[in-house]
C-alpha positions in Angstrom: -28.6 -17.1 -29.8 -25.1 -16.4 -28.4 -24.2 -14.9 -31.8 -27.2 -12.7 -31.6 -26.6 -12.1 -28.3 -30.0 -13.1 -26.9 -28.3 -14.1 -23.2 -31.6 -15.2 -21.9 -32.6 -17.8 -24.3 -28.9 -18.6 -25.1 -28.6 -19.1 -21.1 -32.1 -21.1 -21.1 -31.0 -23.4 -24.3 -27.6 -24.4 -22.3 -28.8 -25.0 -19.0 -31.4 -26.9 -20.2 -28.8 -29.3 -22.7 -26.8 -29.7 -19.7 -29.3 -30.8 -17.2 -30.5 -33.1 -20.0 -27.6 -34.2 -21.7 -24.6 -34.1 -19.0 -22.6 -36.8 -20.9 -23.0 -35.3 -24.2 -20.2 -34.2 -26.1 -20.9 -30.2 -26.3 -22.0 -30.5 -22.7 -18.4 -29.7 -21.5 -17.8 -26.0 -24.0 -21.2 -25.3 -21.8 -19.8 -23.5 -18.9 -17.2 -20.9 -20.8 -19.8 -20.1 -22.8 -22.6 -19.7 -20.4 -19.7 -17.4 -18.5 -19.8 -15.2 -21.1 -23.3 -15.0 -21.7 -24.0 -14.1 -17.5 -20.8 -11.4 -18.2 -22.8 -9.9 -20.9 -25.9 -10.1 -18.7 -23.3 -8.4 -15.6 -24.9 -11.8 -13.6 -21.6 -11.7 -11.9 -22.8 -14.1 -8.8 -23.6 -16.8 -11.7 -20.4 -15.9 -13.9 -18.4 -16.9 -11.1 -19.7 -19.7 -10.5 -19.6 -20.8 -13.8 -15.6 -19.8 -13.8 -15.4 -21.7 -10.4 -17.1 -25.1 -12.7 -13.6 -24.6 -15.3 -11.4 -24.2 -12.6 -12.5 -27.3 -10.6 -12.7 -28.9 -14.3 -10.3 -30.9 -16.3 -9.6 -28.1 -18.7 -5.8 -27.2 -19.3 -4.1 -25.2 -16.9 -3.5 -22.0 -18.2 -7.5 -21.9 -18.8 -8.0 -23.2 -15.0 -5.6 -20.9 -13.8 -7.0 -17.9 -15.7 -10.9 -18.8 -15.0 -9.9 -18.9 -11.1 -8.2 -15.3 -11.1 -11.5 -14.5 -13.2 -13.8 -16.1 -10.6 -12.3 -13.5 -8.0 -12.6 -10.9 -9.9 -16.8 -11.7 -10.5 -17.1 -12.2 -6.9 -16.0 -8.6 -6.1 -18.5 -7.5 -8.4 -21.3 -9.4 -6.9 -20.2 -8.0 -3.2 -19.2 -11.2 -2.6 -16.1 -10.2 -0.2 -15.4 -13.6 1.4 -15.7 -15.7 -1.6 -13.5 -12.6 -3.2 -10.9 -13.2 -0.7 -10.8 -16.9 -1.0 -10.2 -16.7 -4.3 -7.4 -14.4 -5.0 -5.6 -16.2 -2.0 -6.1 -19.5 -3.5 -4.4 -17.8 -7.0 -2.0 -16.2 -5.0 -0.5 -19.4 -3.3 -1.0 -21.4 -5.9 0.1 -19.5 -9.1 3.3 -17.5 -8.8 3.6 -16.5 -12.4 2.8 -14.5 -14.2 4.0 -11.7 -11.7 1.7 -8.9 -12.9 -1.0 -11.3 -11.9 0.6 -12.3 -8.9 1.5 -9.0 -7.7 -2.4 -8.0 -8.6 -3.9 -10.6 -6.5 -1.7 -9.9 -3.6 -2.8 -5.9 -3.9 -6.3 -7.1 -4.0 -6.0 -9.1 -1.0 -4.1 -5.9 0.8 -6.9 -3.9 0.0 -9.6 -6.1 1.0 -7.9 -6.4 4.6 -7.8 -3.2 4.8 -11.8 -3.0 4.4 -12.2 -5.4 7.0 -10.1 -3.8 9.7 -7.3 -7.0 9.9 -4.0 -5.5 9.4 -2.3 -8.2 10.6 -3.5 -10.1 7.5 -3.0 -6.8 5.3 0.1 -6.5 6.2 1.7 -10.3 5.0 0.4 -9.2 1.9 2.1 -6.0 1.7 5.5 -7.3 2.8 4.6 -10.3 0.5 4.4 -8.0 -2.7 7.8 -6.8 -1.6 9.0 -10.5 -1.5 7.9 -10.8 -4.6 9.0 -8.2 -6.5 12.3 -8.5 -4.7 12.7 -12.2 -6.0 11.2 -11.6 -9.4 13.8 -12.0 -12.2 12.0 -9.9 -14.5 10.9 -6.8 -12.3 8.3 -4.0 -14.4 7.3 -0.8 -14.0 4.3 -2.1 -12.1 6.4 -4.4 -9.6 8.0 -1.3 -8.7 5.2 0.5 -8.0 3.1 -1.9 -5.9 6.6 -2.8 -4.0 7.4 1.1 -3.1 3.3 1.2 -2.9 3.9 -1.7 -0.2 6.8 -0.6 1.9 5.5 3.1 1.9 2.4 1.7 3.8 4.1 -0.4 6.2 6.7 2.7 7.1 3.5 5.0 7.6 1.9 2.2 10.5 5.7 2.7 12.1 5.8 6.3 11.9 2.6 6.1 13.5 3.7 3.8 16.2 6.7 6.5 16.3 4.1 9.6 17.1 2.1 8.1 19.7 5.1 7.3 22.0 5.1 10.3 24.0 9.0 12.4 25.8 8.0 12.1 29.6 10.3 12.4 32.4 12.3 10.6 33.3 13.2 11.6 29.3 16.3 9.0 29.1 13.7 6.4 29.0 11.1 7.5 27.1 14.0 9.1 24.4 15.5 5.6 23.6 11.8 4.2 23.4 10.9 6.5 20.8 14.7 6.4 19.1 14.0 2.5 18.7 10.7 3.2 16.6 11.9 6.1 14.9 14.7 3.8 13.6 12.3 1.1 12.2 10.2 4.0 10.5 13.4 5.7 9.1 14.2 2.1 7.3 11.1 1.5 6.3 10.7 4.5 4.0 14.7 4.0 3.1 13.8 0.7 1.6 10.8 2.3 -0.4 13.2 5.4 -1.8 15.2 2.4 -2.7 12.5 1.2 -5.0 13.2 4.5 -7.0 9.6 5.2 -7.7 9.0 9.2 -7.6 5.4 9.4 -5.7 6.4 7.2 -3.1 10.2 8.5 -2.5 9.1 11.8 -2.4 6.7 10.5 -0.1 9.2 8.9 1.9 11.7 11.8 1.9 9.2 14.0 3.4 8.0 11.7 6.6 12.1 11.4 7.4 11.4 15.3 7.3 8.5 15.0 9.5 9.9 12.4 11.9 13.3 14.4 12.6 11.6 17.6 13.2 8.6 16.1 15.3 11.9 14.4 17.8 13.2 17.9 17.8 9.8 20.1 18.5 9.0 16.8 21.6 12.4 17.4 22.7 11.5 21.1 23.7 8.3 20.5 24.4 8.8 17.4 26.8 8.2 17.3 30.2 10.7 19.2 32.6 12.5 17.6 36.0 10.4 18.8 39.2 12.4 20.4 42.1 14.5 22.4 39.6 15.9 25.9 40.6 15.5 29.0 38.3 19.1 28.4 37.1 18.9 24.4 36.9 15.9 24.5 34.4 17.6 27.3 32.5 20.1 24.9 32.4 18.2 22.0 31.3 16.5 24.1 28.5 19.9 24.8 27.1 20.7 20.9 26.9 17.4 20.2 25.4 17.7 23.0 22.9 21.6 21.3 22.4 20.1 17.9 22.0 17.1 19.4 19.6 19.1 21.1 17.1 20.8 17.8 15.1 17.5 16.8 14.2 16.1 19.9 13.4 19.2 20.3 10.9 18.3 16.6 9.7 14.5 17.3 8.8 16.1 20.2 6.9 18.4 18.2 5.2 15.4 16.1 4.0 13.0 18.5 3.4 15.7 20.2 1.1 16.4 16.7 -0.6 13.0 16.8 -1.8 12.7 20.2 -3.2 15.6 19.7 -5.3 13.6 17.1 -6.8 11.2 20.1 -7.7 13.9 21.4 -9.2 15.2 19.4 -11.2 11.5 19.1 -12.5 10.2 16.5 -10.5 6.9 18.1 -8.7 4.5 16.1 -6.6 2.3 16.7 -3.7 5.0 15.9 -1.1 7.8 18.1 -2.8 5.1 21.3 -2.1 4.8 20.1 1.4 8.3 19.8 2.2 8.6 23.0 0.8 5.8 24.2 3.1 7.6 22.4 5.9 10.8 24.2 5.1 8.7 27.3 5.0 7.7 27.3 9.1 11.4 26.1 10.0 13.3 28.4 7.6 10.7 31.7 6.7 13.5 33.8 5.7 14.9 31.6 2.8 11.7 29.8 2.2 8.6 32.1 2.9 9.5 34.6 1.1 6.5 36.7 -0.7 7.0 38.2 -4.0 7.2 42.0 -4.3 5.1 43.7 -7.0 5.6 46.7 -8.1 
């Protein structure tokens, strides 16, 4: 029946021979195969627990270790999130190698955090993928790109953490609040440039952008001193307008990094905005329109 692929009565025969015969020789082939049958079938609920009977099994350990990763992987399909999540953390802590399967089950587990709203718990596994790759001795193409994909997330929750700190008066305090986080965002997205992956250095290159011009355009916009003559705020304006201008010359600086990417042939969605960026903060060099004859 299994060669003929009849599931059903192939699934009916070997449940039944296993109820009937536990101690019986073929009994113990009985779950791999009636894993594949409930595959074929797409019974993903039953598939994984029929991959959850070889791991908990005395079958060699590659085959435990592969029918648990499996297991996971049948539970997402059956919306099964919790069990999903159990899984793929049990493979992660207790299979370290091979490290594209590692790295996979670590992503998985990221993403299904992120689904349920716990970023604390999303987050150990991003900065665990980085761990990771960091320690493999054999990095890949693919370590690369889920560690940049990693610490590219975790510099965007800084830079977020960054924007919502707001310049009030007295501006000497709230300035060195928002300095501090505006240094762990900056390192953040210098460790992913680091990981020399295009999408997400670009990426990175353009938030330094963004955070360097958004300090500059809070500086002039932040609140101003009560009590202030005509000639004492004209005053202040001019400091703040001194103090502005370094960082509006450093989001330049990166924005301009990134378009040289472009070209040099590089082109991605962030090069265009940094070029767009550029655009607002230099139009004369930048915003140029074509003439047509």
């Amino acid at each position: 029946f299994l060669q003929l692929e009849q599931w059903p009565q192939a699934i009916a025969l070997m449940t039944d021979f296993e109820t009937r015969f536990p101690q019986h020789a073929e009994t113990k082939a009985i779950p791999a195969r009636l894993l594949l049958a409930y595959e074929a079938q797409q019974d993903w609920h039953n598939a994984a627990l029929r991959a959850m009977q070889i791991v908990e099994s005395d079958a060699g350990a590659m085959t435990r270790q592969q029918a648990l990763f499996s297991a996971a992987q049948f539970y997402y399909r059956a919306n099964d999130i919790e069990n999903t999540i159990d899984k793929y953390r049990r493979y992660a802590h207790d299979y370290p190698e091979p490290l594209a399967d590692q790295m996979k089950a670590q992503r998985w587990l990221a993403e299904l955090y992120l689904a349920k709203s716990q970023t604390v718990k999303r987050n150990f596994w991003l900065n665990k993928m980085m761990v990771t790759h960091d320690s493999a001795k054999e990095k890949t193409n693919r370590s690369y790109y889920l560690a940049a994909f990693a610490a590219v997330d975790l510099a965007d929750q800084s830079m977020l953490r960054y924007q919502k700190i707001k310049l009030d008066h007295p501006l000497k305090n709230s300035l060195k609040k928002k300095q501090k986080a505006m240094k762990l965002a900056l390192s953040g997205y210098e460790r992913t440039i680091d990981y020399g992956v295009d999408i997400f250095a670009t990426q990175a290159t353009h938030k330094m952008g963004d955070i360097y011009a958004e300090l500059a355009t809070g500086l002039l916009a932040s609140t101003r001193p009560t009590g202030l003559s005509e000639l004492e705020l004209e005053q202040y304006e001019f400091l703040l307008e001194e103090q502005a201008y370094p960082f509006e010359e450093s989001a330049i600086e990166f924005y301009l990094a990134n378009i040289e990417r472009g070209w040099g042939g590089l082109r991605t969605e962030w090069v265009v905005l940094s070029h767009k960026a550029l655009a607002k903060l230099l139009p004369g060099r930048f915003a140029k329109q074509e003439l047509r004859p």
